[in-house]
C-alpha positions as MATLAB code, in Angstrom:
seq = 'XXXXXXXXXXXXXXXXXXXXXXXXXXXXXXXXXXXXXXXXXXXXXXXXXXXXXXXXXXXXXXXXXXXXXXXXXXXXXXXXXXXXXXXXXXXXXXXXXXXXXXXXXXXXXXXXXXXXXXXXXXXXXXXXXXXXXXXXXXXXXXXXXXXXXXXXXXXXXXXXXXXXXXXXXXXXXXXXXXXXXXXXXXXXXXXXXXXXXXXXXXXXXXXXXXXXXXXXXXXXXXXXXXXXXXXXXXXXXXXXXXXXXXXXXXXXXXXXXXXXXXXXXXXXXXXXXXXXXXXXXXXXXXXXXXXXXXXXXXXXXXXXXXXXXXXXXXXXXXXXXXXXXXXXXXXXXXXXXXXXXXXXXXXXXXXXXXXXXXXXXXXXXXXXXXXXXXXXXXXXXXXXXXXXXXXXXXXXXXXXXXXXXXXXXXXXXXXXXXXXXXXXXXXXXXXXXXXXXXXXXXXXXXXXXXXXXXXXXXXXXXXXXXXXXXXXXXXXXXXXXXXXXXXXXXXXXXXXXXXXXXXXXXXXXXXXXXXXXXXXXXXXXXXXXXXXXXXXXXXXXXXXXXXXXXXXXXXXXXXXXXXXXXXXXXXXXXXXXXXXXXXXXXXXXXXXXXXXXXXXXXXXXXXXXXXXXXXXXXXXXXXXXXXXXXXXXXXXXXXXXXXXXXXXXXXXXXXXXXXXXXXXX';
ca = [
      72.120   29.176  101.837;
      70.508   26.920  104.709;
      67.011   27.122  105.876;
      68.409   28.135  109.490;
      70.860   30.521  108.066;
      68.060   32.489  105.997;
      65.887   32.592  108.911;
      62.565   33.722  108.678;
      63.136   36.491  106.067;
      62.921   33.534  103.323;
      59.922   32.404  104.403;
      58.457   36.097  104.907;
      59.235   36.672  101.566;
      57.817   33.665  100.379;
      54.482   34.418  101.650;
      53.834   38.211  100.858;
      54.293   39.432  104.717;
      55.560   42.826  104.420;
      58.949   42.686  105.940;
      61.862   45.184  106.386;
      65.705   43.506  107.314;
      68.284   45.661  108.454;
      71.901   43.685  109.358;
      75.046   43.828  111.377;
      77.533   42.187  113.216;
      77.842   41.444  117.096;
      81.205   42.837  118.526;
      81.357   39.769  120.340;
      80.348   36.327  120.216;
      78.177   34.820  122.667;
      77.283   31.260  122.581;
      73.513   30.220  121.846;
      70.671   29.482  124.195;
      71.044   25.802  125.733;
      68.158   24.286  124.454;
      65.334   23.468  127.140;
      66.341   26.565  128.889;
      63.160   28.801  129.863;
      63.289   32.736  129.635;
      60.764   35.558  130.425;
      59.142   37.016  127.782;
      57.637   40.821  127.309;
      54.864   39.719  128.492;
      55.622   38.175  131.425;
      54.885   34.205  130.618;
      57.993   31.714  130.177;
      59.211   31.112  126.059;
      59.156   27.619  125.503;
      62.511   25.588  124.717;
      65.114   26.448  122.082;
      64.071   25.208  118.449;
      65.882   25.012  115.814;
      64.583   26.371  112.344;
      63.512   22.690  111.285;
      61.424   22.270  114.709;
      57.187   22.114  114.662;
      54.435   24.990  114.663;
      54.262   26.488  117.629;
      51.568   28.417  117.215;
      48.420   29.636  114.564;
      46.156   31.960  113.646;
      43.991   31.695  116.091;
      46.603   31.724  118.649;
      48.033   34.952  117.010;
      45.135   36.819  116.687;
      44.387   35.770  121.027;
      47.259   36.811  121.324;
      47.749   40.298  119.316;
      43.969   41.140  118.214;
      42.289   39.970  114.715;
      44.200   41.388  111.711;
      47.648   40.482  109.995;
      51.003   40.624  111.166;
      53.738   42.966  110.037;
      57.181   41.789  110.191;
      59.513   44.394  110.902;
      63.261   44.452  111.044;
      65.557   46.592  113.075;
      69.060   47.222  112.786;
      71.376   44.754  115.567;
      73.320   47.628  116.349;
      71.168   49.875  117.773;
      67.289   49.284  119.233;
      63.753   48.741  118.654;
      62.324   51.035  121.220;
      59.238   52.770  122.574;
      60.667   55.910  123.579;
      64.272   54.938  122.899;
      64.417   52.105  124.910;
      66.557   49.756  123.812;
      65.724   45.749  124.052;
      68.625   43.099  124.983;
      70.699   41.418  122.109;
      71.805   37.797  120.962;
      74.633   38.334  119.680;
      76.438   35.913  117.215;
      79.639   34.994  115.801;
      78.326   35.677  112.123;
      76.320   38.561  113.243;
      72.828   39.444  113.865;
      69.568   39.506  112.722;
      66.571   40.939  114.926;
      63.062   40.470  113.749;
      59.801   41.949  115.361;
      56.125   40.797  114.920;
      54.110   43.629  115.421;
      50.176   43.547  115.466;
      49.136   45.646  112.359;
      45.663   46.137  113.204;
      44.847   48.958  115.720;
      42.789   47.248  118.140;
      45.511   44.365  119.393;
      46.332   44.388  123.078;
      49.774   45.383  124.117;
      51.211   43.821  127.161;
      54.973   44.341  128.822;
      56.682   43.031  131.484;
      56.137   46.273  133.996;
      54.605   48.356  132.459;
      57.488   48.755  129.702;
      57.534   49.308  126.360;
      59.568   46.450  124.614;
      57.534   44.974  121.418;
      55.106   42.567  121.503;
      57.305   39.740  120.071;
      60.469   39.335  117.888;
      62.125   36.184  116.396;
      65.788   36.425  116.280;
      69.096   34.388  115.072;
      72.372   33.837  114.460;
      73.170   34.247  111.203;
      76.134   32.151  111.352;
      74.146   29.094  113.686;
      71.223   27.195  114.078;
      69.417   28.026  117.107;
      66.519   30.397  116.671;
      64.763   32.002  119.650;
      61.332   33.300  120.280;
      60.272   36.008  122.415;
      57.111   34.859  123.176;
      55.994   31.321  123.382;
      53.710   30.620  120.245;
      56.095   31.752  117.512;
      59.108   30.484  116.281;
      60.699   30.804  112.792;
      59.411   27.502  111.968;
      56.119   28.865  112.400;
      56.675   31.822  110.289;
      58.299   29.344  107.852;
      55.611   26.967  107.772;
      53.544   30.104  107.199;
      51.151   29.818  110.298;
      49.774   33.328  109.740;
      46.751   34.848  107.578;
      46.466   38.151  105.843;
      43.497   40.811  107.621;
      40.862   38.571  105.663;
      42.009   35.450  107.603;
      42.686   33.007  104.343;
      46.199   31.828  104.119;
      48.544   34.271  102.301;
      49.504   33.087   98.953;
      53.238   31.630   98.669;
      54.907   34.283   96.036;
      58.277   34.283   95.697;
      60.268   37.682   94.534;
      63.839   37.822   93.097;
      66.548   37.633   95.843;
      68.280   40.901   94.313;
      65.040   42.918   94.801;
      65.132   44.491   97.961;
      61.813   44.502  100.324;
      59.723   47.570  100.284;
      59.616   49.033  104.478;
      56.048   48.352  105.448;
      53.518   50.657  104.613;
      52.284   51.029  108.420;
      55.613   51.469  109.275;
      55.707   54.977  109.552;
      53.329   55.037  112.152;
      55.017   52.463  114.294;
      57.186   53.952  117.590;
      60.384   52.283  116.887;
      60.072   53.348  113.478;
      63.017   55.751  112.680;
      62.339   58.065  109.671;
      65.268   58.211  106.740;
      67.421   61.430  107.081;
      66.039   63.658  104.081;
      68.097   64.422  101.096;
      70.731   66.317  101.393;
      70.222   69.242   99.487;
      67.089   69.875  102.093;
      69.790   69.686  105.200;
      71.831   72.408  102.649;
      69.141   74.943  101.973;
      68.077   74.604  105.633;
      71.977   75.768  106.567;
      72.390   78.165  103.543;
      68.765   80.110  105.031;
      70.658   80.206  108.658;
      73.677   81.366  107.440;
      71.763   83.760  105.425;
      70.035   85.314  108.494;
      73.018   85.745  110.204;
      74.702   87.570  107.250;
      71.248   89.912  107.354;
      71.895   90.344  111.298;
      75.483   91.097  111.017;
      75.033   94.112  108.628;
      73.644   95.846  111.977;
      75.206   97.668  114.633;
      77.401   96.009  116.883;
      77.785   96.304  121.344;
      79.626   99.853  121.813;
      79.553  100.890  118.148;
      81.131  104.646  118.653;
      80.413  104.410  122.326;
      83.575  105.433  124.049;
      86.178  105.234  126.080;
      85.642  101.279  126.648;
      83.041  100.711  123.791;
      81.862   97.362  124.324;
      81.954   93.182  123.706;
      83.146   93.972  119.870;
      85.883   96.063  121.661;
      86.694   93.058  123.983;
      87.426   90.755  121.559;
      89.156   93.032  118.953;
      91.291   93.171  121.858;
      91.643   90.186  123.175;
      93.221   89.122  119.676;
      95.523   92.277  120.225;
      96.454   91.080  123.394;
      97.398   86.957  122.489;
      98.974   88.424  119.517;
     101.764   90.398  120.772;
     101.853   89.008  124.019;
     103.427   85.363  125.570;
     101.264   83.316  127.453;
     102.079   84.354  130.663;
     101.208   87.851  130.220;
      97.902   87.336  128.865;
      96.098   87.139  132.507;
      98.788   89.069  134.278;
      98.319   93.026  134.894;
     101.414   94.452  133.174;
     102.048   97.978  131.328;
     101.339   96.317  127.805;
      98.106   94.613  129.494;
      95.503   96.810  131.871;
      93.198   94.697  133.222;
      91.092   97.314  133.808;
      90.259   97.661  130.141;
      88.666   94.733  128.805;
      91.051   92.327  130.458;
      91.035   88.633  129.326;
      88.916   86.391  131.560;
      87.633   83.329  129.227;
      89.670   79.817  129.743;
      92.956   79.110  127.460;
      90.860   77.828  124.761;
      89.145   81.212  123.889;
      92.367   82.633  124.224;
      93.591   80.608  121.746;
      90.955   81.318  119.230;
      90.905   85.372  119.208;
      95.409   84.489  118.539;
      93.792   82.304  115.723;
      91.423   85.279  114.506;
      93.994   87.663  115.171;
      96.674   86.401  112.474;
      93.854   86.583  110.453;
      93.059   89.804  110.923;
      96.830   90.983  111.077;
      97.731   89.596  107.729;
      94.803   91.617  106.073;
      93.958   95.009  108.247;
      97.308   95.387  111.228;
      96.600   98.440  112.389;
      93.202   96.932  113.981;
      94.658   94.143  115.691;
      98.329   96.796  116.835;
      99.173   96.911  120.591;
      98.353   99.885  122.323;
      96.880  101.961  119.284;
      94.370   99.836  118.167;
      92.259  100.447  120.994;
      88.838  101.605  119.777;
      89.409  101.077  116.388;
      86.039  100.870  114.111;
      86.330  100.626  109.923;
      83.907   99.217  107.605;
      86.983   97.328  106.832;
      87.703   96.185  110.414;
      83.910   95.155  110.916;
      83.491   92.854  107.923;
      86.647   90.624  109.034;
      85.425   90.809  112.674;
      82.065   89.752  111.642;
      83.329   86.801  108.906;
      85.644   85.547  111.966;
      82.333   85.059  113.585;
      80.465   83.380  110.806;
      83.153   81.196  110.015;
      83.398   79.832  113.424;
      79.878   79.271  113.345;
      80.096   77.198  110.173;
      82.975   75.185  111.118;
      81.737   74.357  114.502;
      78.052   74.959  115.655;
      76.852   73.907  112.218;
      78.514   70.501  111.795;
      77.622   69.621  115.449;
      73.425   70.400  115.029;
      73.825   68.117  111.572;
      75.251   65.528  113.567;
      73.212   65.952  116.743;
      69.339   65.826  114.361;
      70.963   62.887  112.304;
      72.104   60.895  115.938;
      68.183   62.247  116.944;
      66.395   60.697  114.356;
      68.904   57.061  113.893;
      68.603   56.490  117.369;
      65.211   57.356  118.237;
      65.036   59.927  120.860;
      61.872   60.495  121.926;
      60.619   60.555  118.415;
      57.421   58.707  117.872;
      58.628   58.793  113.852;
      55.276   60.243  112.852;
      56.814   63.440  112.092;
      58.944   61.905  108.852;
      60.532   64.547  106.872;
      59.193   67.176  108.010;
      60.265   66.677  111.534;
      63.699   66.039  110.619;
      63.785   69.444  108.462;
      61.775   71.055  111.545;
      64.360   70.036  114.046;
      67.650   71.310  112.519;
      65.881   74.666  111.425;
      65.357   74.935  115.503;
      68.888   73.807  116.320;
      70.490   76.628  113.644;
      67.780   79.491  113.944;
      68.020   80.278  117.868;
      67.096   83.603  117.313;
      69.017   84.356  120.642;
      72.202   82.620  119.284;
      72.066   84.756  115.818;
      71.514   88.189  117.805;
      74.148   87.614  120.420;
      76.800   86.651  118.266;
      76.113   87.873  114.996;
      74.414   91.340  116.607;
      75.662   92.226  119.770;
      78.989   90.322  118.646;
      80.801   87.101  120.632;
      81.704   83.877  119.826;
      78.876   81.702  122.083;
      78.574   79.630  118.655;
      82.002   77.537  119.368;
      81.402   76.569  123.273;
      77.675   76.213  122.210;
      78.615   73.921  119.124;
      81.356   71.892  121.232;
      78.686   71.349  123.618;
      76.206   70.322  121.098;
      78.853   67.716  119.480;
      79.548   66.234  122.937;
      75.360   65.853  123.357;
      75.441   63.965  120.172;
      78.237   61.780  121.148;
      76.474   60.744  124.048;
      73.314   59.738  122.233;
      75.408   57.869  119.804;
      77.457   55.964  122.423;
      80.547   57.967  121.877;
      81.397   58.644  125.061;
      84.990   59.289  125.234;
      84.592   61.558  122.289;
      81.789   63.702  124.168;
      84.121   63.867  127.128;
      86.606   65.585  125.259;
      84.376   67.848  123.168;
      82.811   68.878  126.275;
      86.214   69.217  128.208;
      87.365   71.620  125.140;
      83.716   73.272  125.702;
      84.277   74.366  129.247;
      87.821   75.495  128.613;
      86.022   77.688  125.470;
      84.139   79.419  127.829;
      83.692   78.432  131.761;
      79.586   78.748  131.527;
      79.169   75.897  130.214;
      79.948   74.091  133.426;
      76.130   75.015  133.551;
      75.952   71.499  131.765;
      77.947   69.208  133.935;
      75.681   68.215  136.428;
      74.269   66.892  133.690;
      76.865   65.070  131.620;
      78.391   63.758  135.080;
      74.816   61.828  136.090;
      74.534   60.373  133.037;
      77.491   59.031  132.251;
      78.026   57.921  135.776;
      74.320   56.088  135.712;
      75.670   54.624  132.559;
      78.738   53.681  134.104;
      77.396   51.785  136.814;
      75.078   49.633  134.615;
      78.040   48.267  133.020;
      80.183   45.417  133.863;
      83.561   47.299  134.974;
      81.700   50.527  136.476;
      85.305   51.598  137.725;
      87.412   50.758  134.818;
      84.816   52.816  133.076;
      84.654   55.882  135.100;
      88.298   55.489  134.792;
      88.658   55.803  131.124;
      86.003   59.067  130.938;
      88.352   60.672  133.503;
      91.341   60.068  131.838;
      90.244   61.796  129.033;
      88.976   64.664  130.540;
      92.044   65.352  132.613;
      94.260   64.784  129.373;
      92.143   67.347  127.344;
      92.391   70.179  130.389;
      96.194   69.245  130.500;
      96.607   69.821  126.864;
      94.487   73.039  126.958;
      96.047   74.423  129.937;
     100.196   73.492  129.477;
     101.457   76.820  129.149;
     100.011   77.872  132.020;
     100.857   74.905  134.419;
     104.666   75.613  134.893;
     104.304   76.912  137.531;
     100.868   77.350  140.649;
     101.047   80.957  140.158;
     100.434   80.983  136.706;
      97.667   78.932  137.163;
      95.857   80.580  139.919;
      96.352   84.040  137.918;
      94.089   82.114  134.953;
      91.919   80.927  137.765;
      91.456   84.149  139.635;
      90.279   86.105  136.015;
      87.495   83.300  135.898;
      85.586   83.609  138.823;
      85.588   87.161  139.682;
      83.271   86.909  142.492;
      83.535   91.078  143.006;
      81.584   91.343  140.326;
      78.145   91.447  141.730;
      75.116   94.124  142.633;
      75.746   96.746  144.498;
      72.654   96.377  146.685;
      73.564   92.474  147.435;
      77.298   93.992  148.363;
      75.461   96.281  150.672;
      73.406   93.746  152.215;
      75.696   90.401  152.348;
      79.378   90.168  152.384;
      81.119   88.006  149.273;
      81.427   85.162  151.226;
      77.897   84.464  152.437;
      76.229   85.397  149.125;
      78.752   82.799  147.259;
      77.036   80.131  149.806;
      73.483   80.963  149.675;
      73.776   80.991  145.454;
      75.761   77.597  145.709;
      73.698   76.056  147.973;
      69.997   77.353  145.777;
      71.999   76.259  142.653;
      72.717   72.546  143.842;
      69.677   71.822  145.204;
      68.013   72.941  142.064;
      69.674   70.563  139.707;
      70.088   68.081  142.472;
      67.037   66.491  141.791;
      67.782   66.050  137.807;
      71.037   64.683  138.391;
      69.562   61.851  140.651;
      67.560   60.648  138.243;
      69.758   60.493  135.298;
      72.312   58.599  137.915;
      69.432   56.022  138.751;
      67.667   55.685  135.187;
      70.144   57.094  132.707;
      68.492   57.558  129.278;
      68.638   59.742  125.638;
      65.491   61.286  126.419;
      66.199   62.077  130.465;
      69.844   63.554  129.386;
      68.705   66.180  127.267;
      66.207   66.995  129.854;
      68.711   67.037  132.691;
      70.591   69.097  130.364;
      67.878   71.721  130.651;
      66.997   72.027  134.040;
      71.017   72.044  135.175;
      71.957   74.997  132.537;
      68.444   76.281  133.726;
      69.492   75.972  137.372;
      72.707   77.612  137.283;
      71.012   81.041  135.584;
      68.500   81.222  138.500;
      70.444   80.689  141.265;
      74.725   81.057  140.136;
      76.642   83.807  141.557;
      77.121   86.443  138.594;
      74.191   85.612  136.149;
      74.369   88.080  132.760;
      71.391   88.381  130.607;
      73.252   86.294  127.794;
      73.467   83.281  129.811;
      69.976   82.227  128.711;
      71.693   80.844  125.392;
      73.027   77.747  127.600;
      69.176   76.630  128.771;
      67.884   77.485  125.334;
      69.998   74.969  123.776;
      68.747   71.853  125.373;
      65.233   73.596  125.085;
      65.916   73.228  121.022;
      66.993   69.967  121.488;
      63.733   69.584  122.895;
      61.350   71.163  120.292;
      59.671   68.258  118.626;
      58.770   66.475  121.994;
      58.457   69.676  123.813;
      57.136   72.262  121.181;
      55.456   74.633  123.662;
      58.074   74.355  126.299;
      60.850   75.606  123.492;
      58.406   78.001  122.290;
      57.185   79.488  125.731;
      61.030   79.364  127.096;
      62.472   80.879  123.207;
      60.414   84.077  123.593;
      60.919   85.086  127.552;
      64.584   84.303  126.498;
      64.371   87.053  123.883;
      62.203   88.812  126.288;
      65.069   88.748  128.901;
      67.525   90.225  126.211;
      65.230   93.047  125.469;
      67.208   95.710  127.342;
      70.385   94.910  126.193;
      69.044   94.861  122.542;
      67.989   98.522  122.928;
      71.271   99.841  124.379;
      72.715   97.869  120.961;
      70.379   99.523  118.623;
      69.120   96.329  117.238;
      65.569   96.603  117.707;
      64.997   96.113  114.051;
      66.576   92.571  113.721;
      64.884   91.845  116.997;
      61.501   92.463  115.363;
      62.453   90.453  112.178;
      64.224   87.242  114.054;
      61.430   87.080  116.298;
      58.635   86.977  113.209;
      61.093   84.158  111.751;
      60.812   82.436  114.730;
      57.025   82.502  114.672;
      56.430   81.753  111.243;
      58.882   78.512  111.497;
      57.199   77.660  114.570;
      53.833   77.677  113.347;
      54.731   76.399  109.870;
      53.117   73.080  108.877;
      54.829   70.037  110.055;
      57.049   69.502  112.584;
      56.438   67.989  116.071;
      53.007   66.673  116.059;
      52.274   67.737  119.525;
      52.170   71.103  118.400;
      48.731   70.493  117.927;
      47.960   69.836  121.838;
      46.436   71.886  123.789;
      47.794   73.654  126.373;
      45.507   73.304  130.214;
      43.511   76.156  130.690;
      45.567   77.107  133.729;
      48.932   77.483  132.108;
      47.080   79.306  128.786;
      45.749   81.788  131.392;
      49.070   82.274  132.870;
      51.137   82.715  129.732;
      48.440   85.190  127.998;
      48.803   87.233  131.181;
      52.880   87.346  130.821;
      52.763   87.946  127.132;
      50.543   90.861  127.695;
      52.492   92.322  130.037;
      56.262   91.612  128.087;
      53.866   93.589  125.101;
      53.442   96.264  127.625;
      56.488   96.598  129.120;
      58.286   96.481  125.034;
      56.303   99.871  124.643;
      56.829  101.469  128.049;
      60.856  101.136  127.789;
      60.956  102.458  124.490;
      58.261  105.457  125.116;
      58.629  106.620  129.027;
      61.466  107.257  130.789;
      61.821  105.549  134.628;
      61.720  107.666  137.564;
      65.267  108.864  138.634;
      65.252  107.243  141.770;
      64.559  103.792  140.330;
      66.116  104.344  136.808;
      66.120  100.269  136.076;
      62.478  100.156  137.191;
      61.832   98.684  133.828;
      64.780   96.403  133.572;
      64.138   94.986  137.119;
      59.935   94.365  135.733;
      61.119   92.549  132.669;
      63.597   90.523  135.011;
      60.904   89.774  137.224;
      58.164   88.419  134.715;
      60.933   86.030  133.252;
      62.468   84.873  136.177;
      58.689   83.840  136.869;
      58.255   82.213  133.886;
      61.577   80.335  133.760;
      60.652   79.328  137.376;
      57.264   77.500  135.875;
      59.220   75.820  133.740;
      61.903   74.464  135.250;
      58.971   73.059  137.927;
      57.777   71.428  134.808;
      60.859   70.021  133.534;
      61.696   68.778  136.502;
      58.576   66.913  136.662;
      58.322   65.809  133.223;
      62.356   64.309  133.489;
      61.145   62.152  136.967;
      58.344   61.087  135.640;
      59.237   59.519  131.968;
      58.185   56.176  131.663;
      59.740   52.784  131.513;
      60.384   53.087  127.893;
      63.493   55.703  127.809;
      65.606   53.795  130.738;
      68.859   51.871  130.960;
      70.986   52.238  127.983;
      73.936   51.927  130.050;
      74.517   47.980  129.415;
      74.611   48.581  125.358;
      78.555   48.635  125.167;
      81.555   49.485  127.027;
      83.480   52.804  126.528;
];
């Protein structure tokens, strides 16, 4: 192999640096640098000319140590592919014909300045080449390879670092300062860890479903279980075109179907499932209200297993994509903030209660959702598009996301070099997934607008906003409170699209739409609560303060379910998880003395309000006086944070912008 083609890692090698290579191969080739051509560097000076790997010093220790502080220099590598980032910003590539390799210099003592062009966050300095050429480049202008080669560097004592070779099979150890370095990306744990963190979740959820379910015994029209028991009555005996239509064999008026195709075409799924093992609960017409033992553990498994084929998979993904790409993750965390992560992804204890207490299926639009988040992160765009496409067709709520999928992968759109083309091919497969989805339906417009009509049913609303504002004025005033509060999150993911600003545009859109929408129902707060899990290692009081007031807000509607008990024990889980050792390390921050004061005054009052709706009953004249307090004092608190969010998205540094020139769709 030649001198130029080994680059620096040789010579690392050779003289005991500490030095970590990761390789791949550029898509496409670019040609080199001319040599004598000038570039800025991080720091805002010009790189001198081109060298090759044979060309002088350009630099020495006493230049290094001006430059970077006293102490050594760690050499670390980072994969071509992807980025070195601060923050998950990623740095510009040379790419080559015979690949790439990307090497950073990185102060290791503590007390080295750190300069960037603006105020960004790109490393101090990196040497980089083709593998396959001869030119290599600095990126700063008193290091080159040849001065890494010649070995122009001391160890922290300042004497010259002896020359030891190691066998070329061995491969080098990663630094051991490494782990403390922000581009540093942590190793996904074993797996085994991932499977006893899923085996515990799917555990819980077995514990929750043993409980009662929404309408258990409560006739004539029961409740959600009811609803989907028969909605797989209903696709199962039915054609297509019946299933929104008001016919003899289908009342409307009794649990009538009003989810997108996709949903419908799950509970047909579920009920040939159920038909080929229990009939009479899934016959037409007599099945209504029908309750076994029998009839509830296939009802509940349908449940599980949807949640294990589909949310599951998608939070593995989404922590893995989290960790390789370096969202927000400062990679101090290691391990246990890997293991930390997924257990907050797969025990929302709003998620488990809803659908494995009260009883729906939020775990597939939830986990499509999730797998299209990942597939952004990971450059996948096409792939999100559709997985969110199928999401919204699952169930319509989560169009509570797409302000937020829309900015972003238009801001990422325009930062590329065919910003229509682009655009073009995300639409494209958006309106080919709806098409697919909704084909039996489109023969004809009135079959269409019948599925159409049984999604937005805007007379559903209170009967004191009826009284005071007609339909058409209160569907104006909520659209027009709902866009201009995730207007402001959606600019700035179209100006400064990043990993980081997407998941938090993700929460203050789905957090938007449950203040302000038109028909808001107290299980909505599962779509904000996702992103805020997302969240919980660079946010860990945010997903804690918003995870409780969610529960908080579900409080009622637990009660009429009778599932006070697995309240109580999902909420302790969620406190002893989130106060377990490890995790995000800015658990440990303290909270301003203004916001403590604020959030010890609403958790004494949610404590007080817990008693007073189980122990006194509210006055006859106002008998949701207690419903309409615990509304109030999380409304409040949702409010607070969604100011914060809001601020925190605007206001994230340099480091976590533009990945929108990485690679075309």
């Amino acid at each position: 192999m030649s001198r130029a083609r080994a680059g620096p890692y040789a010579a690392v090698q050779a003289h005991g640096l500490r030095c970590w290579p990761k390789y791949g191969t550029g898509k496409r080739a670019v040609p080199a640098r001319p040599k004598g051509r000038a570039r800025a560097s991080p720091f805002g000076q010009q790189c001198s000319k081109q060298q090759s790997a044979h060309a002088g010093p350009r630099g020495s220790v006493e230049a290094a140590e001006e430059e970077f502080g006293a102490g050594g220099l760690a050499v670390i590598g980072a994969r071509s592919g992807g980025s070195c980032s601060r923050g998950g910003r990623p740095i510009r590539r040379r790419r080559g014909s015979g690949g790439t390799q990307i090497w950073w210099l990185r102060s290791s003592a503590g007390g080295g300045r750190e300069r960037s062009r603006g105020g960004g966050g790109e490393c101090p300095g990196c040497v980089r080449g083709l593998v396959g050429g001869e030119a290599w480049g600095c990126r700063i202008s008193r290091y080159t390879s040849a001065s890494v080669a010649r070995g122009d560097f001391a160890n922290n004592q300042g004497e010259p670092m002896a020359k030891t070779k190691k066998p070329r099979s061995s491969a080098p150890d990663p630094p051991a300062g490494a782990a403390h370095l922000p581009w540093h990306h942590p190793p996904a744990p074993p797996v085994s860890t991932a499977l006893l963190i899923s085996l515990a979740a799917l555990l819980l959820r077995v514990l929750v479903s043993v409980g009662p379910y929404s309408g258990q015994g409560v006739a004539p029209k029961f409740g959600d279980y009811e609803a989907q028991r028969h909605w797989m009555e209903l696709t199962l005996h039915l054609p297509s075109s019946d299933w929104y239509r008001n016919t003899s064999a289908n009342d409307l008026a009794y649990w009538g179907l009003d989810y997108p195709p996709l949903s419908a075409y799950q509970s047909r799924l579920h009920g040939l499932l159920l038909n080929a093992s229990l009939p009479d609960a899934v016959a037409l017409r007599s099945s209504r209200g029908f309750e076994s033992p029998e009839s509830k553990l296939l009802m509940r498994w349908t449940v599980l297993s949807s949640d294990l084929m589909v949310f599951f998979p998608a939070a593995l993904w989404f922590v893995w994509v989290y960790f390789k790409c370096g969202v927000g993750g400062t990679g101090e965390e290691g391990m246990s903030g890997w293991t930390w992560l997924l257990a907050s992804c797969l025990i929302n204890p709003c998620l488990v209660l809803i659908d494995h207490g009260h009883f729906q299926y939020n775990c597939i639009s939830l986990g499509l959702t999730l797998g299209a988040i990942a597939g952004v992160l990971s450059g996948n765009e096409l792939v999100a598009a559709a997985l969110f496409s199928l999401s919204i067709n699952h169930k319509q709520m989560s169009l509570y996301f797409a302000p937020a999928f829309f900015g972003h992968l238009l801001g990422k759109c325009i930062k590329r070099k065919y910003p229509i083309v682009e655009v073009m091919k995300l639409g494209f497969v958006v309106l080919g997934t709806f098409a697919l989805v909704w084909w039996p339906f489109l023969h004809s417009y009135e079959a269409a607008m019948q599925v159409i009509s049984r999604l937005a049913p805007f007379e559903r609303v209170l009967i004191k906003w009826k009284r005071l504002f007609a339909i058409k004025p209160l569907k104006l005033m909520s659209l027009s409170a709902t866009i201009l509060a995730f207007l402001p999150s959606l600019v700035q993911q179209v100006r400064s699209p990043s990993n980081l600003g997407f998941l938090y545009s993700l929460l203050n859109s789905s957090i938007s739409f449950y203040l302000f929408s038109y028909q808001v129902h107290e299980k909505s707060i599962l779509l904000p609560l996702l992103p805020a899990s997302l969240l919980a290692l660079q946010e860990p009081h945010l997903y804690g303060w918003l995870m409780y007031f969610g529960l908080f807000s579900m409080y009622p509607l637990i009660c009429r379910d009778h599932l006070l008990l697995q309240y109580i024990a999902v909420l302790g889980l969620f406190i002893l998880i989130y106060y377990s050792p490890g995790g995000s390390s800015k658990k440990g921050v303290s909270i301003p003395s203004g916001a403590k004061a604020v959030l010890s005054l609403a958790l004494l009052c949610s404590l007080l309000l817990k008693v007073l709706y189980l122990q006194i009953e509210p006055p006859k004249r106002y008998p949701f006086l207690f419903d309409a307090l615990i509304m109030f004092i999380c409304f409040s608190q949702f409010v607070i944070l969604t100011l914060y969010t809001n601020y925190k998205q605007w206001m994230l540094n340099s480091h976590s912008r533009s990945v929108g020139r990485k690679k075309d769709l």
